[in-house]
N, C-alpha and C positions, 0 to 999 in steps of 0.2 A: 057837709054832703058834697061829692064830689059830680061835678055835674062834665059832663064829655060833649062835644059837640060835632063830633066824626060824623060826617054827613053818609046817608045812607042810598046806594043808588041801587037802581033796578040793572044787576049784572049776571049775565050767562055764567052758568059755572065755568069752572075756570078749565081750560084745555088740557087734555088728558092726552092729546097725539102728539104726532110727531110734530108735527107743521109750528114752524112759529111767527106768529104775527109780525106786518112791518109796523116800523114806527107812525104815529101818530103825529101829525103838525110839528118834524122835526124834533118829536119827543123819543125816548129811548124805545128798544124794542120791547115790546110785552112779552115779560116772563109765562115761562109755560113747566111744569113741574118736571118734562125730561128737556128741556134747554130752560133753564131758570136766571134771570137775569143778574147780571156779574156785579157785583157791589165793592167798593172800599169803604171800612169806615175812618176818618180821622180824627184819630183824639189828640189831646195833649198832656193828660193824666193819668186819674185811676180809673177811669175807663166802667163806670158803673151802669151808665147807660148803654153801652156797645156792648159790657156783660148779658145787659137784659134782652138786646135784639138776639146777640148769641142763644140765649136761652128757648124765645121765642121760635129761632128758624129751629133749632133741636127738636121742639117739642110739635111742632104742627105737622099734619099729613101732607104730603105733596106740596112743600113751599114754591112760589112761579120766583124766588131770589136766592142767589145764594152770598155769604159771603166768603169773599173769595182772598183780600188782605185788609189787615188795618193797619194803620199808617201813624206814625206819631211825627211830629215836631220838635220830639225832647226826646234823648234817650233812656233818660229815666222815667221813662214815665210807664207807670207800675200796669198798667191797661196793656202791655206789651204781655209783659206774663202771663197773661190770663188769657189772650190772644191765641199762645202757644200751647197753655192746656186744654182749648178747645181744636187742637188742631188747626187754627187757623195761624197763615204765614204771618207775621209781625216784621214789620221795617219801620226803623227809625231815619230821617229827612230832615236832620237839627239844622238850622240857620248858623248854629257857632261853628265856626272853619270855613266860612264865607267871609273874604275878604270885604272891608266896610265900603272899599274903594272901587271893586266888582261892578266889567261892565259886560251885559248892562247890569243895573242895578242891584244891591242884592238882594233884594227883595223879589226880582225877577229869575234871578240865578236859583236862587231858592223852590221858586214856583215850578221850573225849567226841571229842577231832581225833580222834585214831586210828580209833576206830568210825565217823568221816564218810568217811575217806580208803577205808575196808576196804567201807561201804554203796555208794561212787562208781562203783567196781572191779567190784561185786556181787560180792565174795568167799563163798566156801561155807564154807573150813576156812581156817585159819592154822598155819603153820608156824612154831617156831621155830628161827632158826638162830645160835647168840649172839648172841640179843635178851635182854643185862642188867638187865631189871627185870620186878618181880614182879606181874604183872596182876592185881587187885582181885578178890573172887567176884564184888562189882558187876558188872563186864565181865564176867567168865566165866559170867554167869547164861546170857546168850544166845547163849552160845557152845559150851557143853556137850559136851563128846564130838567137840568140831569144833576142839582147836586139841592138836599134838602138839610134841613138845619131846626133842631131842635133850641128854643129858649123860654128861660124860667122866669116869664111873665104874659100877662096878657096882653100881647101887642096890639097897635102899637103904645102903648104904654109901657115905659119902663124899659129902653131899649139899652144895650152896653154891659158891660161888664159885671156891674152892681146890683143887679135887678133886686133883687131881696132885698137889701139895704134899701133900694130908693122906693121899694113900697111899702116898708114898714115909715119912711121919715114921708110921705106922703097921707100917711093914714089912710089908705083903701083899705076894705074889708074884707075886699074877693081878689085873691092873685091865682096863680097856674102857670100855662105853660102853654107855650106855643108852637106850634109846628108849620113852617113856612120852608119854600123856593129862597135859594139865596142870590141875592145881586150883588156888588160891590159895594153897597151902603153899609152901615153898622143896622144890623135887624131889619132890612126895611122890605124883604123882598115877601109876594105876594103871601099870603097866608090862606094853610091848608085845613087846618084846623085845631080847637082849641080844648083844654081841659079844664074848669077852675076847681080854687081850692079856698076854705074860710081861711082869712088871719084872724087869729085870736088877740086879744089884750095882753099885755105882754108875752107878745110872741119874740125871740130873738132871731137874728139871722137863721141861726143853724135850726132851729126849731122849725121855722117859715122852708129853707131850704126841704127837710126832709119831707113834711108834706107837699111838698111840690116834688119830689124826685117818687114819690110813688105814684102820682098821677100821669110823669115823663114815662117810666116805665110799661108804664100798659098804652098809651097814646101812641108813644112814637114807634115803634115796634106792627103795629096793628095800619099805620098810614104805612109805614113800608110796603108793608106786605100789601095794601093796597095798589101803589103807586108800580111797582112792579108787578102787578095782575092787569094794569091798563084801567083801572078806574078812573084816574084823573091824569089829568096831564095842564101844563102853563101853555098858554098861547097867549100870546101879543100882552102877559106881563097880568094875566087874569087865570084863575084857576077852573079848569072846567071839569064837573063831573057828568055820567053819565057813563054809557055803554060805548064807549071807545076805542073798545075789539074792531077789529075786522072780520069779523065772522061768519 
């Protein structure tokens, strides 16, 4: 049974005028369905999850988001095409052709394209959707409270790259997924909320994965759309819900 934990708050319907809200405690601006707030997502893949937020903005009435490019780290990464059949722009920002010895860093030279491609777009927030590497606080200085991140465990339990493996070899019974603020830690930024899902008795990797990718799909998708209407927002490193608008 999957059980969801998307907190419910007492919010104004969502704005239907012109006018658009300022931001909140330093938080992005509240989307509004005729100014809907600008999005990137970054993957590093095949792009399953950023399929399903695509789908999601497709299919609802008057989304307060829109998205606007996704961004890969790899050029092959098969999430690009599907990017392009949904009309949406695709740019690849690979790390190979940065020099090792790159100053500064390359790690930062890297970060540096990324923040040209996201300024191009005029992006507001960034999504992550299995985007494999670990953004700088350098980058997240100006970005603060404005980039969210999907992972496939219930944090903080099970943080890093293996999640699946580490809770089948931990033997828990209940895994999912989690939707959190990202900091420059490996998973540690605050969390927004959660989905879970049963592991069964010989459950393997991929078996435990795909039950968790159908839970990812309806969670993370549904917090978007939230977090771009002004439901919640991070202040001082703590998630706040409530009526947020300025109304």
């Amino acid at each position: 049974m999957v059980k969801s934990c998307v907190r419910k708050s007492r919010i104004c319907p969502y704005a239907q005028g012109e006018d658009v809200h300022p931001s909140f405690m330093g938080g992005p601006r509240v989307g509004t369905p005729s100014s809907p707030l600008r999005l990137a997502v970054l993957i590093s893949g095949g792009g399953s999850g950023m399929q399903a937020l695509l789908n999601h903005e497709s299919q609802i009435d008057s989304p307060c988001f829109t998205t606007c490019v996704v961004v890969s780290d790899r050029k092959d990464a098969g999430g690009l095409s599907i990017a392009t059949e949904y009309g949406i722009a695709a740019e690849a920002v690979p790390l190979e052709g940065i020099a090792q010895d790159a100053t500064p860093s390359r790690r930062r030279v890297h970060e540096m394209a990324l923040q040209s491609v996201l300024e191009r777009y005029e992006v507001e927030a960034i999504i992550l959707s299995g985007y494999m590497r670990i953004l700088t606080s350098n980058f997240l200085q100006d970005w603060n409270g404005l980039v969210i991140n999907i992972h496939p465990s219930l944090l903080p339990r099970h943080p890093g790259a293996h999640a699946h493996r580490d809770v089948l070899t931990s033997g828990d019974t209940v895994s999912g997924c989690t939707v959190h603020f990202v900091d420059s830690g490996m998973d540690t930024g605050a969390i927004i909320a959660q989905s879970e899902v049963p592991v069964h008795k010989g459950d393997t990797i991929e078996m435990l994965q795909e039950r968790v990718k159908v839970v990812e799909h309806h969670l993370y998708p549904q917090v978007i759309a939230d977090f771009a209407a002004g439901r919640f927002r991070l202040e001082g490193g703590t998630v706040i819900w409530g009526n947020l608008r300025h109304d």
